[in-house]
C-alpha positions as CSV (number, residue, x, y, z in Angstrom):
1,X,-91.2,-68.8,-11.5
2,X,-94.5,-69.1,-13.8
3,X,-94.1,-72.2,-16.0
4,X,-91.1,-73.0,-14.0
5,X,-92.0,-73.2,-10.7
6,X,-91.0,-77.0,-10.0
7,X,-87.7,-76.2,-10.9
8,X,-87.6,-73.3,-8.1
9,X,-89.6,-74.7,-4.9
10,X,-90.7,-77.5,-3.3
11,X,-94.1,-77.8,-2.0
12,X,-94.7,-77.9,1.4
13,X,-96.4,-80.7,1.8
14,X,-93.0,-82.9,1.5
15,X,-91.6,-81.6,4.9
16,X,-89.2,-78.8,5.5
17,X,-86.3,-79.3,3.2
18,X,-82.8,-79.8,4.7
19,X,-81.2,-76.9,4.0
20,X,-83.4,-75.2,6.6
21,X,-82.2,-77.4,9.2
22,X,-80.6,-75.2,11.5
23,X,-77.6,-76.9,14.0
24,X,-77.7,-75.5,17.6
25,X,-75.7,-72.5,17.9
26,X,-71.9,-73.2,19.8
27,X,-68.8,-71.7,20.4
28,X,-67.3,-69.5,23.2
29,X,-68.5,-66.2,22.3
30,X,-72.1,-67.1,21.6
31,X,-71.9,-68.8,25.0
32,X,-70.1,-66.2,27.1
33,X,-73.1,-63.9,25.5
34,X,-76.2,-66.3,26.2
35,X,-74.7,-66.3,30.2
36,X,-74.9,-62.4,29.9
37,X,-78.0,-62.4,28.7
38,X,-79.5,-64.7,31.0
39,X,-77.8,-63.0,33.8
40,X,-78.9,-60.0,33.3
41,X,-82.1,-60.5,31.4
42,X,-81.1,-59.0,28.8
43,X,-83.7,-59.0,25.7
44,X,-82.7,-59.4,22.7
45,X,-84.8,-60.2,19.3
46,X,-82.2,-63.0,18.4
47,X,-83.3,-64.9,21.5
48,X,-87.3,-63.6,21.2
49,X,-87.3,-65.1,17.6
50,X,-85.2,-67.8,17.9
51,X,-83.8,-66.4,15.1
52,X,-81.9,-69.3,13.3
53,X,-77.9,-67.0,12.7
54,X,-77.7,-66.2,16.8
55,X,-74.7,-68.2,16.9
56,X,-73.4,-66.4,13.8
57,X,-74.0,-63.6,14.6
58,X,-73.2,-63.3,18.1
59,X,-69.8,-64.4,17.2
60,X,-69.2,-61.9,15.2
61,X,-69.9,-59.3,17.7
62,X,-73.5,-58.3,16.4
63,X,-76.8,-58.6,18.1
64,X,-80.8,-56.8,17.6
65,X,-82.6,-54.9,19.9
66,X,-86.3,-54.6,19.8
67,X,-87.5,-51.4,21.8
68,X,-91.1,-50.5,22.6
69,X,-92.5,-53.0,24.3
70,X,-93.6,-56.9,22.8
71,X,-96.8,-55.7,21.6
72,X,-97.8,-54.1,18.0
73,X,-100.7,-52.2,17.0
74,X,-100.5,-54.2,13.5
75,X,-101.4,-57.7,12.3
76,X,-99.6,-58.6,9.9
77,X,-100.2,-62.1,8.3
78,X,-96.7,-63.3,9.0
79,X,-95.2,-62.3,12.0
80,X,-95.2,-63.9,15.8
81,X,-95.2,-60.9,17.7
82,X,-98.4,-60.0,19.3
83,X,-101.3,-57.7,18.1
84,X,-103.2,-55.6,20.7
85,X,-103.6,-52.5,23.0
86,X,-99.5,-52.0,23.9
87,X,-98.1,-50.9,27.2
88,X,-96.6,-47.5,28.0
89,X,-93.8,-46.2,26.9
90,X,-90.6,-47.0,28.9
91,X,-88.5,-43.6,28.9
92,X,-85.7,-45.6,30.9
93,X,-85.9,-48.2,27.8
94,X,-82.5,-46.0,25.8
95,X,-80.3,-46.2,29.0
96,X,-81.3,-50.7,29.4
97,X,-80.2,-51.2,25.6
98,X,-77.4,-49.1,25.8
99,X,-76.2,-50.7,28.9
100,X,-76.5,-54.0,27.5
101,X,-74.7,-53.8,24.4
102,X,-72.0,-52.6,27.1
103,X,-72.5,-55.3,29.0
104,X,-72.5,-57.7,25.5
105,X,-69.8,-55.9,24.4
106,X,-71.4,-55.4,20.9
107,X,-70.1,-54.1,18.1
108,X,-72.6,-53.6,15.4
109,X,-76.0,-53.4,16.8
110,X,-79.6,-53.6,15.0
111,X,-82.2,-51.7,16.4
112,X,-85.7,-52.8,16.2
113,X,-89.4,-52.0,17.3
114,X,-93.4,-53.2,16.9
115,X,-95.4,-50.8,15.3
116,X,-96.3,-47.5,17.5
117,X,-99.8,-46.1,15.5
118,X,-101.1,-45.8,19.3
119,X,-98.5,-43.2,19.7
120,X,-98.5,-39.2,18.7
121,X,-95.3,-39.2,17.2
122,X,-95.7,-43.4,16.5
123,X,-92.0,-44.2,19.2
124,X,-89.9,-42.1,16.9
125,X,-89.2,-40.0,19.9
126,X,-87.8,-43.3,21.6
127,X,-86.5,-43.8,19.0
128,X,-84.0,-41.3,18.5
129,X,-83.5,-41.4,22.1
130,X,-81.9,-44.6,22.1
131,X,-79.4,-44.3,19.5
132,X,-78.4,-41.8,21.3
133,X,-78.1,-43.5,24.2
134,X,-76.2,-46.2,22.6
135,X,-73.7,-43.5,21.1
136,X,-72.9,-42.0,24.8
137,X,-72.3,-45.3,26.3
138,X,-70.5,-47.2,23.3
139,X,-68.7,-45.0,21.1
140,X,-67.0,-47.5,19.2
141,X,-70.4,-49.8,18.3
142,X,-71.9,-49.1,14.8
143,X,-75.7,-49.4,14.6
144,X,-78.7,-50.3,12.4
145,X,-82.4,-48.9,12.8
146,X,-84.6,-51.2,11.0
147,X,-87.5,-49.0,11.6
148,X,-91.5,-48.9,11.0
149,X,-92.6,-46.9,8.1
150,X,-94.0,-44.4,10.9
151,X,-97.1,-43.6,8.2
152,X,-94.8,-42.1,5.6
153,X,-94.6,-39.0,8.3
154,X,-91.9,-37.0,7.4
155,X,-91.0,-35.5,10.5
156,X,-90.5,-38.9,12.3
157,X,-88.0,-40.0,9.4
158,X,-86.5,-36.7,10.2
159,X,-86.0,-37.8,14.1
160,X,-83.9,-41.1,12.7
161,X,-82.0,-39.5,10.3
162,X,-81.1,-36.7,12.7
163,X,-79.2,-39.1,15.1
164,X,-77.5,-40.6,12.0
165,X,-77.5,-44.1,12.3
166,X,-74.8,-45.9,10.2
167,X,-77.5,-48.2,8.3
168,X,-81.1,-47.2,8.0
169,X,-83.7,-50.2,7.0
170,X,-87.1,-50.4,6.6
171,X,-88.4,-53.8,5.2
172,X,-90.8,-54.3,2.4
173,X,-91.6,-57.9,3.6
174,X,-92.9,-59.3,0.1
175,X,-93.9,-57.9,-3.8
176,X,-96.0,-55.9,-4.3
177,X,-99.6,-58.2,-5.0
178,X,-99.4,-59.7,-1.7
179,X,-98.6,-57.0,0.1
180,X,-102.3,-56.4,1.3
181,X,-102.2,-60.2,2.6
182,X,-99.0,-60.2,4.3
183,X,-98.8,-56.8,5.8
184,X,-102.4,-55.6,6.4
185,X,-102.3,-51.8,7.2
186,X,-98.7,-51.0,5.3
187,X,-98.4,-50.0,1.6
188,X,-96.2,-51.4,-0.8
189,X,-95.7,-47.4,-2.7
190,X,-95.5,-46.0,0.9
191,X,-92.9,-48.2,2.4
192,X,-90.7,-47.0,-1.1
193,X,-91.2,-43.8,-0.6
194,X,-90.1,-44.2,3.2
195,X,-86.8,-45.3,2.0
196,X,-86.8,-43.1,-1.2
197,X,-87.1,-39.9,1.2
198,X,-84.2,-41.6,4.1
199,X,-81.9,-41.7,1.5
200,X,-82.8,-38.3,-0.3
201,X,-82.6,-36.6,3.1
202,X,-78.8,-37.6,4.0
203,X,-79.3,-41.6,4.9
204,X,-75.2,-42.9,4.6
205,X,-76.5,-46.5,3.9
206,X,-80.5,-47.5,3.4
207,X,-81.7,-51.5,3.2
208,X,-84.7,-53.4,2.6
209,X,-85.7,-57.2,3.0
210,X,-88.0,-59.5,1.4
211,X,-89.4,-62.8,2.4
212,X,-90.1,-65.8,0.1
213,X,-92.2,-68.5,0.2
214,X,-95.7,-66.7,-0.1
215,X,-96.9,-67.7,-3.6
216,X,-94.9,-64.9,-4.6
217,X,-93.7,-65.6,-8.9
218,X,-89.7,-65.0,-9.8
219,X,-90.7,-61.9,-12.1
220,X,-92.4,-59.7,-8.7
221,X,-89.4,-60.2,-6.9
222,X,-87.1,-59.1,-9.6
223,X,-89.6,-56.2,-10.1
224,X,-89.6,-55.4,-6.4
225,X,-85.7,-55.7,-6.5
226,X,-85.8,-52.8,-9.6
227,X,-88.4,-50.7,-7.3
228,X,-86.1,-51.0,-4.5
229,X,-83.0,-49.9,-6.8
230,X,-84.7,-47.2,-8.2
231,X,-85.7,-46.1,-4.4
232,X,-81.7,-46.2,-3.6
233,X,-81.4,-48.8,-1.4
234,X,-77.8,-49.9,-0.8
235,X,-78.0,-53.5,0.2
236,X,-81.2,-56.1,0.4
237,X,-81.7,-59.2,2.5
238,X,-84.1,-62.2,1.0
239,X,-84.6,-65.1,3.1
240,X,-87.2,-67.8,3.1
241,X,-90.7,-67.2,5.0
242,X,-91.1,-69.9,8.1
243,X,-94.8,-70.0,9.3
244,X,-94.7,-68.8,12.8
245,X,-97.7,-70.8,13.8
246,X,-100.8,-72.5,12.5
247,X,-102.9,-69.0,12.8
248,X,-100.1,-67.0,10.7
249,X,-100.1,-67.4,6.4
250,X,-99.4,-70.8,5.2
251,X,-95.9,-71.4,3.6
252,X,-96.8,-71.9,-0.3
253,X,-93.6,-73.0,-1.5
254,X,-89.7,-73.5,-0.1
255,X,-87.4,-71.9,-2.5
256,X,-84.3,-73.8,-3.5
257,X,-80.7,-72.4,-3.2
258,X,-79.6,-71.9,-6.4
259,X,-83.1,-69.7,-7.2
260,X,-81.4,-67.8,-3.7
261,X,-78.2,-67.6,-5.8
262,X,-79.7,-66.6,-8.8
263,X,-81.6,-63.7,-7.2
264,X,-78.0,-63.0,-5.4
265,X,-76.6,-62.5,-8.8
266,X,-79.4,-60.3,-10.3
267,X,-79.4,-57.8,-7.5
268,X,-75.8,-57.6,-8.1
269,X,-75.9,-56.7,-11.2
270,X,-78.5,-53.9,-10.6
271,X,-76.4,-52.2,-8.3
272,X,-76.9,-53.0,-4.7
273,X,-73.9,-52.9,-2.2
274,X,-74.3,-56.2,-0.7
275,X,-77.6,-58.9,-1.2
276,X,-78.0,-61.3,1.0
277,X,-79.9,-64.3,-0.2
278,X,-80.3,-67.6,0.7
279,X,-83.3,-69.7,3.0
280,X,-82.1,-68.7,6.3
281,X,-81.0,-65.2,5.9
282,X,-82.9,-62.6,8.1
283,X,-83.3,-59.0,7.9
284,X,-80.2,-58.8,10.3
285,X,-77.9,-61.4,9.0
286,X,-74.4,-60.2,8.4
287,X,-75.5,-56.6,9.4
288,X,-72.3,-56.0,10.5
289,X,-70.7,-55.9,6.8
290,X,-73.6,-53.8,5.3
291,X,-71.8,-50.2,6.7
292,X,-69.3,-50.7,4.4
């Protein structure tokens, strides 16, 4: 963006622009879904973090998990879950999220989870557990692990790859300058070589996502884009950073859609299966299409 950056963002100071106004989510599926979930108590990330596709999503048969517990042992600068001492471990926790995407009837489900460092083998046992679990009680549903970078430990990669997920992701959050900022104890180099190992080690499909909106310039995300290609990662999600609230980082810039398009069409060109770009796309958005 350098000299060009009024052409890119908006400052802001101007109020959010309109393209990240989101309408409420509608339509039969999404509602038979929210009844199901509310019935049941069913916890889902897309309700957690009023995530802004639900609707979307939901009608297309796809929903995310998060597993071990609400509570992470990191701080990052950006996100709204909570930071702190977590709870137990729930071993019961694979047989819930199995039975609720058969109660939600999903077919391509995301798998997520806080940070674990409190943990010997950091939830990777859990882990593995579940997408097993998932497996035995829906054959037919295709799944997504966005997982931690478990410290770079290999043998906790091993645990996810050995359940063989259809999509394995692991998101790099922002370039590599601001990493220390926005993601406080991860490593830009480490969280490459996290999905630089996945995919040497028999991964079918790897993915990584970036967030905008940081103060970031347009040359570190292209150069994080070619550090992600050179990784092999398959497809990449980059989606405009919404402060959570007043205590997370500050939202430097909003970008505009056609920088999203342009990005769109560069990591096209590099390689990538599928990138999905634009100011309301999250790490999950369209999940569903990136097994192909």
């Amino acid at each position: 963006m350098g000299t060009e950056v009024a052409e890119h963002v908006i400052p802001p100071k101007k109020g959010k622009p309109k393209w990240l106004r989101v309408k409420l989510p509608t339509g039969k599926k999404y509602t038979q879904l929210r009844n199901l979930v509310d019935k049941y108590e069913l916890h889902t990330i897309c309700t957690s973090g009023s995530c802004p596709n639900m609707g979307e999503c939901w009608g297309e048969g796809t929903a995310t998990f998060m597993i071990l517990g609400n509570i992470c042992t990191r701080s990052c600068g950006f996100c709204g879950v909570k930071t702190g001492r977590p709870e137990s471990v729930d071993w019961a926790e694979p047989e819930k999220v199995a039975r609720s995407i058969k109660i939600m009837q999903i077919k391509h489900a995301v798998l997520t989870s806080v940070d674990r460092d409190d943990l010997k083998d950091m939830g990777s046992i859990i882990w593995a557990e579940t997408v097993k679990a998932v497996r035995r009680m829906n054959p037919e549903t295709t799944l997504e692990t966005l997982i931690p970078d478990f410290q770079g430990i290999e043998s906790h990669l091993d645990r996810i790859l050995s359940v063989h997920p259809e999509v394995i992701s692991h998101n790099m959050e922002t370039v590599k300058r601001l990493t220390r900022e926005v993601r406080i104890q991860a490593k830009y180099e480490r969280s490459l070589e996290v999905l630089r190992y996945l995919k040497e080690h028999g991964a079918n499909r790897t993915k990584s996502g970036i967030m905008l909106g940081l103060g970031e310039l347009e040359e570190e995300v292209i150069q994080t884009m070619k550090d992600l290609r050179e990784a092999e990662v398959d497809v990449v999600t980059i989606g405009q950073y919404l402060q959570p609230s007043k205590k997370h980082l500050p939202v430097k810039q909003f970008i505009v859609p056609e920088q999203f398009k342009k990005y769109e069409e560069i990591g096209l060109e590099m390689g990538f299966r599928h990138v999905e770009s634009g100011a309301l796309v999250r790490s999950s958005y369209k999940a569903h299409k990136h097994i192909h």
